[in-house]
C-alpha angles and dihedrals in degrees: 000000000000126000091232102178138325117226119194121187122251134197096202119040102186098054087042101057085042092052089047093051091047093065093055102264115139123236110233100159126041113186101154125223101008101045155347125192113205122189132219131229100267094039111274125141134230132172148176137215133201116248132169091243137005123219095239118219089014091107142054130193129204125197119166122221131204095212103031089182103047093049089054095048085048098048096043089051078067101050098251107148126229124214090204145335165324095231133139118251141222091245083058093254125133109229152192124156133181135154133263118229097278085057094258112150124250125204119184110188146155110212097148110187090004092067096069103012114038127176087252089045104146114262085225090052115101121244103213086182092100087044101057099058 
């Protein structure tokens, strides 16, 4: 199986595609005011819908970022507020996190091999390294 996209709900879909947006996602769908897909850098999708409510703090988002401290710098230049971070974790991530306008969480990290194929990786998980060659 293939991870294909992750949609989260919203309660306001203006201030979340601007927030969206904000972080560097492209919008590739506009359907106001039900739904917007955005797309990564390396292709991957992302999208919101409009509920009525959203369960706050039952999500959390990871995007991973190249350069951890210059998005932040970036974001923050913009007056986007960060919960916490960045900060190196124990796992040996990088990691800021902060919510989106309908209260999901939002981690940015670089964690680069860790993020697949940690130290305390699982003897049973695949490695698809050898595989993608």
């Amino acid at each position: 199986m293939k991870l294909n996209q992750v949609t989260v709900g919203c309660s306001d879909y203006a201030a979340s595609v601007d927030f969206y947006r904000a972080l560097g996602l492209a919008q590739i769908v506009d359907a106001p005011p039900r739904y917007a897909r955005f797309e990564t850098s390396s292709g991957e999708t992302f999208s919101i819908h409009q509920v009525e409510a959203v369960a706050v703090g039952s999500t959390t988002i990871y995007f991973e970022c190249n350069d951890l401290d210059g998005k932040i710098a970036q974001l923050r230049a913009i007056g986007i507020v960060m919960d916490s971070g960045p900060r190196d974790e124990r796992w040996g991530w990088r990691e800021a996190r902060l919510r989106d306008p309908g209260g999901n969480v939002i981690c940015l990290y670089r964690a680069g091999e860790y993020r697949r194929f940690p130290p305390w990786r699982t003897v049973a998980a695949p490695d698809f390294r050898a595989k993608q060659s």
